[in-house]
N, C-alpha and C positions, 0 to 999 in steps of 0.2 A: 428772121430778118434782122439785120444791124441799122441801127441808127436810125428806125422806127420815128415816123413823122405820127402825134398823136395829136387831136384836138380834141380836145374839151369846152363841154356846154357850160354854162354858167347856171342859169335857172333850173333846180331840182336834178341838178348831177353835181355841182360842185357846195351849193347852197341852198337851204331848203326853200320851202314857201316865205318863210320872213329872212332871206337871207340868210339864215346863220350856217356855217360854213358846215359840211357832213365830217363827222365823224372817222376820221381816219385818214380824209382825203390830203393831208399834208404829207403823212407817212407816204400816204398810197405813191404821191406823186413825183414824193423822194428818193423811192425805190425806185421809179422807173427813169426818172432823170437820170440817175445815178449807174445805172444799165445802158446808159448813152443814147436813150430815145430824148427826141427834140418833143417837148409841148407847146403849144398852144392853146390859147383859151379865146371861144369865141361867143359871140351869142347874137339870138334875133332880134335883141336892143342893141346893139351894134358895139364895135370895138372901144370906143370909151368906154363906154357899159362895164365889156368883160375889164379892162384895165384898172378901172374904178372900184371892181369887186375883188379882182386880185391885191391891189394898194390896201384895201381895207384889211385885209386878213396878211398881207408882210408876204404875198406869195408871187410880188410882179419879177423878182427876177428868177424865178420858178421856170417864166414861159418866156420864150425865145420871141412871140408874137402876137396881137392880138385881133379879133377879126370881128367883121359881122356875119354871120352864119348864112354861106349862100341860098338864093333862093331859084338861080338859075345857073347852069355852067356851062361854060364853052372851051371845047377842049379839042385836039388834035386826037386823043386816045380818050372818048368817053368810058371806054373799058374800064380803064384805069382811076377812074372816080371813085364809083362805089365798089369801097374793098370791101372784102365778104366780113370782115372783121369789126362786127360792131357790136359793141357791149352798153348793156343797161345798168348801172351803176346801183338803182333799186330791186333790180330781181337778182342782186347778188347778197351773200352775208353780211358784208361790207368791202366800204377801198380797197383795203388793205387784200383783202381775199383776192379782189378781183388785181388787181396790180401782181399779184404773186400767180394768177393764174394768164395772165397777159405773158409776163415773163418767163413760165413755166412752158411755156406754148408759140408765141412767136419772135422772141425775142432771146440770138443768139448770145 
């Protein structure tokens, strides 16, 4: 797929337990920027939240958006909501891995 809309969690996917940023996750996210997928960063503390965690780490103009992570959706194509395409950023090696295998796999 081209031009890949990705969201990203904030809590224990972009930041650990005490906030501090993972490991790779800048690389990770500058590979796939860079492949011409759009990010966003969202979370269940809402889009301040995710803004205020991107501002801290220098990575707000990273993400084209920021959200609070729905809790309900209404949609004309629910189909089209949940893509089968969902990855765990901790059952992987790291970012950087999974960013290269995001890229490797759906991203023309």
């Amino acid at each position: 797929m081209k031009n890949a809309n990705i969201f990203v969690d904030v809590d224990l996917t972009l930041v650990d337990a005490n906030r501090n940023l993972l490991a790779g996750a800048t690389e990770a996210l500058t590979k796939l920027k860079d492949k011409g997928c759009h990010l966003f960063l969202w979370s269940t503390n809402g889009a301040d939240y995710a803004r205020k965690i991107a501002s801290l780490y220098h990575l707000t103009e990273m993400f084209e958006g920021f959200s609070a992570k729905p809790d309900i959706i209404i949609d004309d194509m629910p189909g089209t909501v949940l893509n089968p395409f969902v990855f765990d950023v901790n059952a992987e090696e790291s970012w950087p891995v999974l960013a290269d295998r995001i890229i490797r796999k759906h991203i023309d």
